[in-house]
VORO-309315 format. One line per 3 residues: number of its first residue (from 1); their letters; for each residue x, y, z of N, C-alpha, C. Coordinates in nm, 2 decimals. Layout:
REM VORO-309315
NUM	a	X:Y:Z:X:Y:Z:X:Y:Z | ...
***
This chain:
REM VORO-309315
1	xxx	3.67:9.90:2.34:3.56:9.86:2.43:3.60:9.89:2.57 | 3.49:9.91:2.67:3.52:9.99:2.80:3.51:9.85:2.85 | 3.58:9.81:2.97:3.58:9.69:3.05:3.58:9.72:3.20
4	xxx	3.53:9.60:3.28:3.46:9.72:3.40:3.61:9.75:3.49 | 3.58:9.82:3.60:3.69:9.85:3.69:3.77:9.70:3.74 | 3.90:9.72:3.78:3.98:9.66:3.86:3.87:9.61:4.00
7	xxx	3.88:9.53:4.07:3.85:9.51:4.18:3.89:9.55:4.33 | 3.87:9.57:4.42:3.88:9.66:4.51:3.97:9.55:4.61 | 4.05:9.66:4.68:4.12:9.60:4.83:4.06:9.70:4.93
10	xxx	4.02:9.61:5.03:4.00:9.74:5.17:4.12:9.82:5.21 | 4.15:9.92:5.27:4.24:10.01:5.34:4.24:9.99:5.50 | 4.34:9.98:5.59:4.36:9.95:5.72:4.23:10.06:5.74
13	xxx	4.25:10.21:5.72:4.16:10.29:5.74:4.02:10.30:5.68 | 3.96:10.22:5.62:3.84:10.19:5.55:3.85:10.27:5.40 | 3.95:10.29:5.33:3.89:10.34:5.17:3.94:10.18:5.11
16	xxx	3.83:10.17:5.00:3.85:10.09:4.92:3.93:10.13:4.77 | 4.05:10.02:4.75:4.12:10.11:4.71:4.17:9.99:4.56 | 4.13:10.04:4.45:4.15:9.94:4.32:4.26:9.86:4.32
19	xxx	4.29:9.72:4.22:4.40:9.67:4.25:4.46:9.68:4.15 | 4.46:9.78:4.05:4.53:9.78:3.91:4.52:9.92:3.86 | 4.64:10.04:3.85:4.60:10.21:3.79:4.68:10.22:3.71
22	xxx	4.66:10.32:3.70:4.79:10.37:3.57:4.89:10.45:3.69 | 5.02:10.38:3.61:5.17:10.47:3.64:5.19:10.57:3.56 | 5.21:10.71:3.59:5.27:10.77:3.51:5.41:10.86:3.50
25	xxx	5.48:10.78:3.53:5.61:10.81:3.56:5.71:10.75:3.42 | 5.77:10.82:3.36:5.81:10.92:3.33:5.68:10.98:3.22 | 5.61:11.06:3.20:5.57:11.11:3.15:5.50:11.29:3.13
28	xxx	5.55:11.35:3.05:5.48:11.46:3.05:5.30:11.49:3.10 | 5.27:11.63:3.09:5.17:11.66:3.13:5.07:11.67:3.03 | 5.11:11.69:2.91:5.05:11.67:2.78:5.03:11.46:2.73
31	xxx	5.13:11.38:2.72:5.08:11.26:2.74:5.07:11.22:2.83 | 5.06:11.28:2.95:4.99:11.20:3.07:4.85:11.25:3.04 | 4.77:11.40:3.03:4.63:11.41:3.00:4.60:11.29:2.91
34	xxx	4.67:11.26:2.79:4.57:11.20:2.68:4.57:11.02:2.74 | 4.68:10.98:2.83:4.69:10.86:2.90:4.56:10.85:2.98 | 4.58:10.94:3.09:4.49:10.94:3.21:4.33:10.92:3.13
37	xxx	4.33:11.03:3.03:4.19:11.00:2.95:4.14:10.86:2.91 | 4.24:10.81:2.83:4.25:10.68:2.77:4.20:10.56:2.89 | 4.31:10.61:3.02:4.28:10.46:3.08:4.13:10.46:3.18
40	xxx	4.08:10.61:3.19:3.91:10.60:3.27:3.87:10.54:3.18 | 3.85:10.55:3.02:3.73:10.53:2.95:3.77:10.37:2.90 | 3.89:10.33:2.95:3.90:10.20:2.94:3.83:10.11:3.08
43	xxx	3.83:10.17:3.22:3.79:10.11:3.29:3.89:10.13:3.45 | 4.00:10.23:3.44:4.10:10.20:3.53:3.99:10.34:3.63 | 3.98:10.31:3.78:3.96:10.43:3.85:4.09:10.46:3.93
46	xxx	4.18:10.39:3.96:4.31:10.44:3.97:4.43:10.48:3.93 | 4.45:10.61:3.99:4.54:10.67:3.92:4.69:10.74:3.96 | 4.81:10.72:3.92:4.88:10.73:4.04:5.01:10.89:3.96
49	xxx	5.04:10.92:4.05:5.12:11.06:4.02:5.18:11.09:4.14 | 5.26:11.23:4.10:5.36:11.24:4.21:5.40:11.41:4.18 | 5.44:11.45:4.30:5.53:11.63:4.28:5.66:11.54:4.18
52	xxx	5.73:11.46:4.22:5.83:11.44:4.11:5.85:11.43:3.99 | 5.70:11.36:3.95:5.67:11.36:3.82:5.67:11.49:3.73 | 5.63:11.59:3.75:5.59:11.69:3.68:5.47:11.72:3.62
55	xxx	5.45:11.61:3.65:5.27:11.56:3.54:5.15:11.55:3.64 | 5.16:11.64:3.77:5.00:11.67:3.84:4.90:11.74:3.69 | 4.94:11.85:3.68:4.86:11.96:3.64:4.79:11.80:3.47
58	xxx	4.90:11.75:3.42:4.80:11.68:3.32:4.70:11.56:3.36 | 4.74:11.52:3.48:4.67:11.43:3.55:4.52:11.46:3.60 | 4.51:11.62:3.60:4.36:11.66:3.64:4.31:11.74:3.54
61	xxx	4.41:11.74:3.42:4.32:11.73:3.27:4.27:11.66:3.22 | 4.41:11.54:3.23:4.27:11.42:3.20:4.19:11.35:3.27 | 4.15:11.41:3.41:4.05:11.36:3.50:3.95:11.41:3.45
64	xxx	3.98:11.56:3.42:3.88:11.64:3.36:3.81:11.59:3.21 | 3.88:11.56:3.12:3.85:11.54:3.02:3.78:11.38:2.97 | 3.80:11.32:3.06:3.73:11.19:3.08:3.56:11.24:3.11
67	xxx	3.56:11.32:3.21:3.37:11.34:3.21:3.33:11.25:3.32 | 3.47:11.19:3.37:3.39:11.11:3.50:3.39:11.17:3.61 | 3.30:11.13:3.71:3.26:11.20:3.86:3.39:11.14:3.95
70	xxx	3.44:11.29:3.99:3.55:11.25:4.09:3.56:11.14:4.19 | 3.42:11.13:4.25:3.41:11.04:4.36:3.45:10.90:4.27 | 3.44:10.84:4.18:3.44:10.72:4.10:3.60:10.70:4.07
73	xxx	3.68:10.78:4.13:3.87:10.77:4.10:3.87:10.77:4.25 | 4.03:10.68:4.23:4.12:10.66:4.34:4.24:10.76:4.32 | 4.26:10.88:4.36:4.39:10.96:4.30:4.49:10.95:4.41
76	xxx	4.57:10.93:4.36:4.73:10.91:4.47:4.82:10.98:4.39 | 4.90:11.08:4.56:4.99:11.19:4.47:5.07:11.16:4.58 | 5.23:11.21:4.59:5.34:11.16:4.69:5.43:11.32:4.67
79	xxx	5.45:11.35:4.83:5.52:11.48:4.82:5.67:11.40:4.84 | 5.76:11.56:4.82:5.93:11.55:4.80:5.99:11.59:4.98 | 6.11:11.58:4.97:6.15:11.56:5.13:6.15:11.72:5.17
82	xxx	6.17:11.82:5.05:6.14:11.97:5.12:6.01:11.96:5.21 | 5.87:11.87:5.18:5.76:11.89:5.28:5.78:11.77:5.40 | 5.89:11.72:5.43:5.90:11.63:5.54:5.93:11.73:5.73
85	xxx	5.81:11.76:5.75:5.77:11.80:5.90:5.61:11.79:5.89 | 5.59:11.78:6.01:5.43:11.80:6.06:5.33:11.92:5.96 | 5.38:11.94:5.98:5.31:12.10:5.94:5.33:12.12:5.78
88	xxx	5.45:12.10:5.72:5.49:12.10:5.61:5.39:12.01:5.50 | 5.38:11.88:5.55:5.29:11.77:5.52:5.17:11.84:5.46 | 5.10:11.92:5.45:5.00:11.96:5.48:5.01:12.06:5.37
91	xxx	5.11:12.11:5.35:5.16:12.24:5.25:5.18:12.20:5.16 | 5.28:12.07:5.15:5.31:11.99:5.02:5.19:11.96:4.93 | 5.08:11.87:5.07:4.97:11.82:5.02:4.88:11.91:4.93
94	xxx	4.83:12.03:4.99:4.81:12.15:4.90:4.84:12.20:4.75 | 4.98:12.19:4.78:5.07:12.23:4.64:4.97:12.18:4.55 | 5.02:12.01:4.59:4.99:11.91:4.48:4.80:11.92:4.47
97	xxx	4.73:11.96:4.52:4.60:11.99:4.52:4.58:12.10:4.39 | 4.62:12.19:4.40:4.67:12.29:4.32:4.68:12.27:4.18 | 4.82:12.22:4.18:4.81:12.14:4.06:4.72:12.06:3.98
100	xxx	4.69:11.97:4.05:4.57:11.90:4.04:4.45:11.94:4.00 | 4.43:12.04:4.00:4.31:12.09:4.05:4.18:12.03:4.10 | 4.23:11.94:4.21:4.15:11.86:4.29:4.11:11.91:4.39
103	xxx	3.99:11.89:4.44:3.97:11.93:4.61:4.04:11.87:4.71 | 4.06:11.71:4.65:4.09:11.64:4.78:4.15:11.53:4.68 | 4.27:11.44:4.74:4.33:11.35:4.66:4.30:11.19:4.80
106	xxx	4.28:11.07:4.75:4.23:10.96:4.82:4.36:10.91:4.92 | 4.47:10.91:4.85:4.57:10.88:4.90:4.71:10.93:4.88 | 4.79:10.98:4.98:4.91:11.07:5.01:5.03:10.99:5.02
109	xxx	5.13:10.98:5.00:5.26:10.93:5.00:5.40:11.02:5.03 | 5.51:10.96:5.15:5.61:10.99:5.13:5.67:10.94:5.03 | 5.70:11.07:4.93:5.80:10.96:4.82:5.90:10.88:4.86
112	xxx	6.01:10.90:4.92:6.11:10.86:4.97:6.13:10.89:5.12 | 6.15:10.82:5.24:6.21:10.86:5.36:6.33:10.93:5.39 | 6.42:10.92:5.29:6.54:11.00:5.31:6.61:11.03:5.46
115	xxx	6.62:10.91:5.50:6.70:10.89:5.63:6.80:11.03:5.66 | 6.89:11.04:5.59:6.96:11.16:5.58:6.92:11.24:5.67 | 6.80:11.30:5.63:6.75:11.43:5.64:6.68:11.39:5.78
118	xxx	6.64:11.27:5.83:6.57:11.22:5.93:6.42:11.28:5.99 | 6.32:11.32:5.87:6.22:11.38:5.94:6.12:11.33:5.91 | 6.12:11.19:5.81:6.05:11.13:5.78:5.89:11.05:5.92
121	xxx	5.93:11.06:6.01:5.86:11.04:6.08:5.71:11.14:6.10 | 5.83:11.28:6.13:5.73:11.42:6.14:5.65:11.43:6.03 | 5.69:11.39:5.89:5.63:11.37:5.78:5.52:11.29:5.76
124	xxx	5.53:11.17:5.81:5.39:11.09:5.87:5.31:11.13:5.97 | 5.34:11.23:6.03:5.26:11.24:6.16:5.19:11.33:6.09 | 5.21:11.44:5.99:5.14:11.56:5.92:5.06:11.45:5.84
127	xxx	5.09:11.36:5.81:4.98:11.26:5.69:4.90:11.22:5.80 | 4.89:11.15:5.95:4.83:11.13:6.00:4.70:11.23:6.06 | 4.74:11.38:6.06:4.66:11.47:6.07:4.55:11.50:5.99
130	xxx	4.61:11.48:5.89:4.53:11.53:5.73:4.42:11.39:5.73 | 4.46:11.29:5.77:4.38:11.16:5.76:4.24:11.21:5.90 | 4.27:11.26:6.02:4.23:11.27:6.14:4.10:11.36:6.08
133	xxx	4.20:11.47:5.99:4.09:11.59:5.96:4.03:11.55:5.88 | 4.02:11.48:5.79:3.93:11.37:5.71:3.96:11.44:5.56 | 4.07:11.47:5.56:4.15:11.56:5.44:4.16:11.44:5.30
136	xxx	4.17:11.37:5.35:4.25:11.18:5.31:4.16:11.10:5.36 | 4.17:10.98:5.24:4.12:10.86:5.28:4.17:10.77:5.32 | 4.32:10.81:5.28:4.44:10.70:5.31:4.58:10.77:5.30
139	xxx	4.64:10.67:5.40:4.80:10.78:5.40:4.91:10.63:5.39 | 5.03:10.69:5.36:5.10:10.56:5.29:5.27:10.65:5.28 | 5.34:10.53:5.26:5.48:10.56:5.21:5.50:10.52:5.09
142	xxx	5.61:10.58:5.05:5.68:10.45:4.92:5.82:10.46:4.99 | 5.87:10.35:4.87:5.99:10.33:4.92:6.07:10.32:5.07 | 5.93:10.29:5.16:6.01:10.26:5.23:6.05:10.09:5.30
145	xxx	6.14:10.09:5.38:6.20:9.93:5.43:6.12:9.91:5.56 | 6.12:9.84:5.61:6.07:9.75:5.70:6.12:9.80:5.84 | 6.23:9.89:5.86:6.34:9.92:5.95:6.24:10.08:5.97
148	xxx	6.24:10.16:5.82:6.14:10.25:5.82:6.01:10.26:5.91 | 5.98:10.18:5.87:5.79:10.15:5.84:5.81:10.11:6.02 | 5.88:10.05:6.06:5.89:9.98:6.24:5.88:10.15:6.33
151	xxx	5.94:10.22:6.26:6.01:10.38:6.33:5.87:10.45:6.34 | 5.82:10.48:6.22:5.70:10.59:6.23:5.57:10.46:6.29 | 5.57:10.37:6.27:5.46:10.28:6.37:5.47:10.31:6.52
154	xxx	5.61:10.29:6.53:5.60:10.33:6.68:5.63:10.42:6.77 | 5.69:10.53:6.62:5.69:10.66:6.68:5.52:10.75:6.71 | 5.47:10.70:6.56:5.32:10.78:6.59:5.23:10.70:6.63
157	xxx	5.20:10.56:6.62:5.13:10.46:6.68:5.03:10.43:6.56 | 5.06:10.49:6.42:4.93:10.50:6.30:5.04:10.42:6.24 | 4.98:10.30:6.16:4.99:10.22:6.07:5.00:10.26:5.90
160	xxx	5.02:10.29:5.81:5.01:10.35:5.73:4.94:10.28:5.60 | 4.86:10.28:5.51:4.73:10.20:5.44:4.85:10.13:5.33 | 4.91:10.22:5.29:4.95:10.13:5.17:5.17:10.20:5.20
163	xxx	5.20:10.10:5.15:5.37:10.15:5.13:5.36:10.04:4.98 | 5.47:10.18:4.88:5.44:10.16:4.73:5.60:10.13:4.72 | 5.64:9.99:4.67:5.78:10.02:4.67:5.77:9.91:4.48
166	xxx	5.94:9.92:4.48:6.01:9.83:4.34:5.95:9.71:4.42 | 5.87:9.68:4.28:5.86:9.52:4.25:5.83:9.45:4.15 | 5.90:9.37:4.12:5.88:9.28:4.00:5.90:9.12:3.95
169	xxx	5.91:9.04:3.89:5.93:8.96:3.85:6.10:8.90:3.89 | 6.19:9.03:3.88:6.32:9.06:3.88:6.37:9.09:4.04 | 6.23:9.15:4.11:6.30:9.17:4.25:6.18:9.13:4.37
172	xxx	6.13:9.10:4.45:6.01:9.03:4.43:6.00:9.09:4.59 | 6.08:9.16:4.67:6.08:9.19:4.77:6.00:9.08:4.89 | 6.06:8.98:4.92:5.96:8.91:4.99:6.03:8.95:5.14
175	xxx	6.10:9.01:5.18:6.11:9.05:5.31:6.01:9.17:5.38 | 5.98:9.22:5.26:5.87:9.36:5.29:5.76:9.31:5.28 | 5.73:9.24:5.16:5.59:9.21:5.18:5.54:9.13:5.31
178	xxx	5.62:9.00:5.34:5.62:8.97:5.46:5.59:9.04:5.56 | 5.66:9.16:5.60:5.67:9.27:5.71:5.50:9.36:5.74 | 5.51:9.35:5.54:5.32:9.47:5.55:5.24:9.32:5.50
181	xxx	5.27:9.25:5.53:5.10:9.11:5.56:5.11:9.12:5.69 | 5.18:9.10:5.76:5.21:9.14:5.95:5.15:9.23:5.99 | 5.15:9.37:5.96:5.10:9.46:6.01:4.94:9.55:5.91
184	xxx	4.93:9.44:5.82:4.79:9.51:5.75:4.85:9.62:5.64 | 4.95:9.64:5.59:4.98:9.73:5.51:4.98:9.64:5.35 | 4.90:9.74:5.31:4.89:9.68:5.13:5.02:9.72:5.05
187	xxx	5.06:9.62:5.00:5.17:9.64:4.90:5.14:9.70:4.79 | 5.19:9.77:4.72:5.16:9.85:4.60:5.31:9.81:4.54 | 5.32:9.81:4.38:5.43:9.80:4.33:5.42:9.87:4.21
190	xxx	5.54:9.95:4.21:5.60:10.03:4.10:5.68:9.94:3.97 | 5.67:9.99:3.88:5.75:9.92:3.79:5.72:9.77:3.77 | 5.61:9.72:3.75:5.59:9.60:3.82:5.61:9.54:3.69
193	xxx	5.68:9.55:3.55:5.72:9.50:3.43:5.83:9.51:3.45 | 5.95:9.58:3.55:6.06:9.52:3.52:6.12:9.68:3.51 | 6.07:9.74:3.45:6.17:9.87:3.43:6.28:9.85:3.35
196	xxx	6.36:9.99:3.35:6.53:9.98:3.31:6.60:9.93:3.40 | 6.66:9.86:3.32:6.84:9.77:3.43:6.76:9.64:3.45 | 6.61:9.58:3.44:6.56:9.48:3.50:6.50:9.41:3.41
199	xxx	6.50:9.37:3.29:6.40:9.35:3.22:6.38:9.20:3.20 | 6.20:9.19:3.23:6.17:9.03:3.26:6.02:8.99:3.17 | 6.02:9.16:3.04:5.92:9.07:3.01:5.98:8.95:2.89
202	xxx	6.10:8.97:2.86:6.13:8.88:2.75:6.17:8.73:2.79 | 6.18:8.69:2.93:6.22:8.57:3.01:6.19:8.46:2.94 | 6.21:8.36:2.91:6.16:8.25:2.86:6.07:8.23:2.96
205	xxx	6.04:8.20:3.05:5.94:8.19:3.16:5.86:8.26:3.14 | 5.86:8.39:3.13:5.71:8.45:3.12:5.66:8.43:2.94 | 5.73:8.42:2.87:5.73:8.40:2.74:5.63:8.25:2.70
208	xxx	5.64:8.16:2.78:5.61:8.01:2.82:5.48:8.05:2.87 | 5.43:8.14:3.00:5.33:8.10:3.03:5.23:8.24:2.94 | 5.27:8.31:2.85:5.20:8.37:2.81:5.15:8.27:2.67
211	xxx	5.21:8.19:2.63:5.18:8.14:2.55:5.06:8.04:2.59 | 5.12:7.92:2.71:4.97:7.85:2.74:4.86:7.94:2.78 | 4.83:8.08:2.82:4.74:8.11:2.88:4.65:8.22:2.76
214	xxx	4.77:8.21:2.65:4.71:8.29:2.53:4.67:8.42:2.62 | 4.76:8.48:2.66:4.77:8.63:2.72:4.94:8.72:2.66 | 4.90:8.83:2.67:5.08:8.89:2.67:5.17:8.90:2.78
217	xxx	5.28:8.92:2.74:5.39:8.87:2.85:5.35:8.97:2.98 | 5.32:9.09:2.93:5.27:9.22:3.04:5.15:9.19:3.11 | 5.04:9.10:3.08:4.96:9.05:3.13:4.98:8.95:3.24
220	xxx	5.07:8.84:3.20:5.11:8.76:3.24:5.18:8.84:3.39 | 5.26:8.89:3.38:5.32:9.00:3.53:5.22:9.05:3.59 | 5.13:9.10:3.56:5.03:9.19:3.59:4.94:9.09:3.67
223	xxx	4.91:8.97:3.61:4.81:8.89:3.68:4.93:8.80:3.79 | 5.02:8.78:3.79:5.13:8.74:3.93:5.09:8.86:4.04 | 5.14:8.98:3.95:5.10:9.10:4.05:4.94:9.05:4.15
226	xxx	4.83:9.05:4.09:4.71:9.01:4.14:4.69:8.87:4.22 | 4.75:8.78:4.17:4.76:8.68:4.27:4.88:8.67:4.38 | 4.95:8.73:4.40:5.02:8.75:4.57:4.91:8.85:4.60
229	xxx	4.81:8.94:4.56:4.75:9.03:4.66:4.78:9.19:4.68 | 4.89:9.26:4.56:4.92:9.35:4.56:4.83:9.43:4.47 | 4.84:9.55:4.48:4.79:9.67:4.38:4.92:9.69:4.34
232	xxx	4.90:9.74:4.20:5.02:9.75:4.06:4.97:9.90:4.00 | 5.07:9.91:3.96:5.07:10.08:3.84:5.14:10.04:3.74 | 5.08:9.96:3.69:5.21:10.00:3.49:5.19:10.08:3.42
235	xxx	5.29:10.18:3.41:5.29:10.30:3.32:5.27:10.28:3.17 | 5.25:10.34:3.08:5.21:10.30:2.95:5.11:10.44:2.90 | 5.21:10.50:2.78:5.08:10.56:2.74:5.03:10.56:2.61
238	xxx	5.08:10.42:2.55:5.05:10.36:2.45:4.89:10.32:2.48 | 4.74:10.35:2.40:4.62:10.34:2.43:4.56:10.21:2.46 | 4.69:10.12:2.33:4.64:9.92:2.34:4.66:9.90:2.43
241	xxx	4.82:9.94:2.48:4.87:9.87:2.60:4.81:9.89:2.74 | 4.76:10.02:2.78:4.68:10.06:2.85:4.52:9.99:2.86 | 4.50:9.94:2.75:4.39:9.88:2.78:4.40:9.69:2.80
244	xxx	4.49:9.66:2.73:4.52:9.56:2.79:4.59:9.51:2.92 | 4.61:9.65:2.95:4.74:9.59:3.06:4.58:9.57:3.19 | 4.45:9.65:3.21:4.37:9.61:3.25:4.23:9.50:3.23
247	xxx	4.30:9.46:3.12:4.26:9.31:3.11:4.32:9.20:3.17 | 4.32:9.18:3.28:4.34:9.06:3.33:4.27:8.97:3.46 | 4.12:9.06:3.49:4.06:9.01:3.55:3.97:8.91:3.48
250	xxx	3.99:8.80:3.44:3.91:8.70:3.38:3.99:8.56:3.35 | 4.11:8.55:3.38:4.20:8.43:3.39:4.26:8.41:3.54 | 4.34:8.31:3.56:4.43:8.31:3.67:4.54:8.20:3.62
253	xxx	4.65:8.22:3.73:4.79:8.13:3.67:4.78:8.01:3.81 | 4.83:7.94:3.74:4.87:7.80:3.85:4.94:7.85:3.98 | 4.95:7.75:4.10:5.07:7.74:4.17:5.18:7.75:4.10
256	xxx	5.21:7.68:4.04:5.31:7.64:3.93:5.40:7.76:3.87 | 5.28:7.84:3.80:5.33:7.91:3.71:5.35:8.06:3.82 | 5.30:8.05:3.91:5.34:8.16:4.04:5.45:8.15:4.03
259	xxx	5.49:8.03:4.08:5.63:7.99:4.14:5.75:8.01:4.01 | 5.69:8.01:3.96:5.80:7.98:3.82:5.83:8.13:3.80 | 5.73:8.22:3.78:5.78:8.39:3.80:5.83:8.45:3.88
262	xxx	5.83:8.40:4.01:5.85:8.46:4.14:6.04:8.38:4.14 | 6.05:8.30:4.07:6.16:8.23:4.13:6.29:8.33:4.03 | 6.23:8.40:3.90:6.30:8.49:3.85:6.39:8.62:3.96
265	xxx	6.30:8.62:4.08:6.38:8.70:4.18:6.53:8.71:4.13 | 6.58:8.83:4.15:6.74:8.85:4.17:6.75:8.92:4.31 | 6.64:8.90:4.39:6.71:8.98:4.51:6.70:9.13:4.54
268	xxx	6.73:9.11:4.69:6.69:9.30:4.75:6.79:9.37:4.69 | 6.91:9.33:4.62:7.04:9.43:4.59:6.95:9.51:4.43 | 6.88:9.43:4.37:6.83:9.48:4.27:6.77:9.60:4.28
271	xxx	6.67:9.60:4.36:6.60:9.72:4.43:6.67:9.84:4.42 | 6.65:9.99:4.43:6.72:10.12:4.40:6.70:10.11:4.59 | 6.81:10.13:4.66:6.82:10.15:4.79:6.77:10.27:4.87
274	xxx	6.68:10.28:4.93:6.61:10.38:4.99:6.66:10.47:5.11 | 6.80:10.40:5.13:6.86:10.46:5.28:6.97:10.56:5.15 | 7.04:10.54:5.03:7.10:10.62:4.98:7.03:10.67:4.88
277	xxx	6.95:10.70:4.88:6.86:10.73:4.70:6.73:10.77:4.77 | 6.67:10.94:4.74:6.58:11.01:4.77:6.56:11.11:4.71 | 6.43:11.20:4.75:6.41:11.34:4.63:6.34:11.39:4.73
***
C-alpha cells in the first residue's frame, strides 16, 4: 500500500526539502534501480546518491521506471575531492547529471572536505555559483565539522542548506547539531541505524520502546531521527523494510523515551573523522 510523502523542512535558500529518503550506499546500480522504484511507489520523494556510490546511472532508472514526474523528487548527489575548485564544481556536477540522466539535481554535496588537499572552500564557492545560476535548489556539505562549516561561511559569506554527516543512536553528534541550529543549517544523517562497528538496533533500550509503541526497532530510530528535527536516509533495499522504514509519520516518542535513546551516545570518537578520512 502507497503511504503519503515524508513531510517537508524549509531550506536556508527556499527548497523544501523531505524529512525521510532512501540511502543508497552500498549498493549496486541494478539493486539500487529496483530500490529507488520500490521506495517512490511506497511514498519516499527523497532520494540520496553519490559519485562514490557507483549507483547514479541506477538511481535515474529507477526514477525512470517509477513513472513519477521529476519535479515531485528531491535528488541529492555529492561530488569526490578531484572536483574540489570553483570551476571544477560545476564539471563534477555535470558528470553526475550524466549519469543520472537528470537535467538538474535539487541538492549538491561536498562529500568529504579533505583538509589535506585544502580546496574545499573553492569547492563551495563553485556550489554557490551553480545555486546563483539557479542550477540548484540547494547546496550543502557532508561530513563536515563545525571548524569546516566556520571557514567556507566566512570565507564565501553563503551558508550552506544542509551538512549530511554520521549520526545515530551510537554517536549523536550534539556539538554539530548545536553549531547548524545556530546558523540555520539542516542536519541530515547518514547511517542513522547504526551502521557497521555501531550497532544500536538490538539495545535493550530501543528493544523496550519498540515494544511499548508496537513499532520496529528501525522505526523506533527513525522516529528519534524526526523528533530532534533532522532529515535521515536509511539504506535498505529490502521492499518491507523500505516501506516501513517510511512509516513513521503517525506516532511520536516521549521526552523520556528521546532521552533514553540519545543517552546511548558513545561520543564524537565514534564518528569516522573527517580531517583524516576522504574520497
Amino acid at each position: 500500500m502507497t503511504i503519503a510523502a515524508a513531510p517537508t523542512v524549509r531550506l536556508l535558500h527556499g527548497a523544501d526539502m523531505p524529512q525521510l529518503g532512501l540511502g543508497t550506499s552500498p549498493m549496486g546500480n541494478t539493486q539500487t534501480e529496483r530500490a529507488v522504484a520500490t521506495a517512490i511507489e511506497a511514498g519516499y520523494r527523497l532520494i540520496d546518491t553519490a559519485e562514490a556510490y557507483g549507483n547514479e546511472l541506477g538511481v535515474g532508472r529507477g526514477i525512470k521506471a517509477s513513472g513519477i514526474a521529476r519535479e515531485e523528487l528531491f535528488i541529492t548527489t555529492k561530488f569526490d575531492r578531484h572536483w574540489h575548485g570553483r570551476d571544477l564544481a560545476a564539471q563534477g556536477y555535470q558528470a553526475s547529471l550524466d549519469r543520472l540522466g537528470l537535467d538538474y539535481a535539487d541538492l549538491l554535496l561536498i562529500h568529504w572536505p579533505n583538509p589535506q588537499l585544502d580546496r574545499y572552500v573553492q569547492a563551495f564557492q563553485g556550489l554557490a555559483d551553480l545555486l546563483d545560476a539557479g542550477r540548484l535548489k540547494a547546496i550543502g556539505t557532508s561530513n563536515f565539522k563545525p571548524a569546516h562549516l566556520d571557514r567556507i561561511i566566512t570565507e564565501t559569506g553563503v551558508v550552506p542548506d544542509v551538512n549530511q554527516i554520521q549520526l545515530s543512536p551510537a554517536v549523536t553528534r550534539d556539538q554539530s547539531r548545536a553549531y547548524h541550529r545556530e546558523h540555520g543549517i539542516v542536519t541530515e544523517s547518514w547511517s542513522p541505524l547504526g551502521g557497521q562497528g555501531t550497532p544500536v538496533l538490538n539495545q535493550p533500550v530501543i528493544l523496550n520502546i519498540a515494544k511499548e509503541t508496537n513499532r520496529t526497532p528501525a522505526q523506533v530510530i527513525l522516529r528519534w531521527n524526526i523528533e530532534l528535527g533532522l532529515v535521515t536516509i536509511p539504506k535498505s533495499a529490502d521492499p518491507q523494510r523500505i516501506r516501513e522504514n517510511i512509516h513513521i509519520f503517525d506516532f511520536t516518542l516521549t521526552s523520556q523515551q528521546i532521552a533514553a535513546i540519545s543517552a546511548l551516545d558513545h561520543g564524537e570518537s565514534t564518528a569516522v573523522d573527517s580531517d583524516k578520512f576522504g574520497h
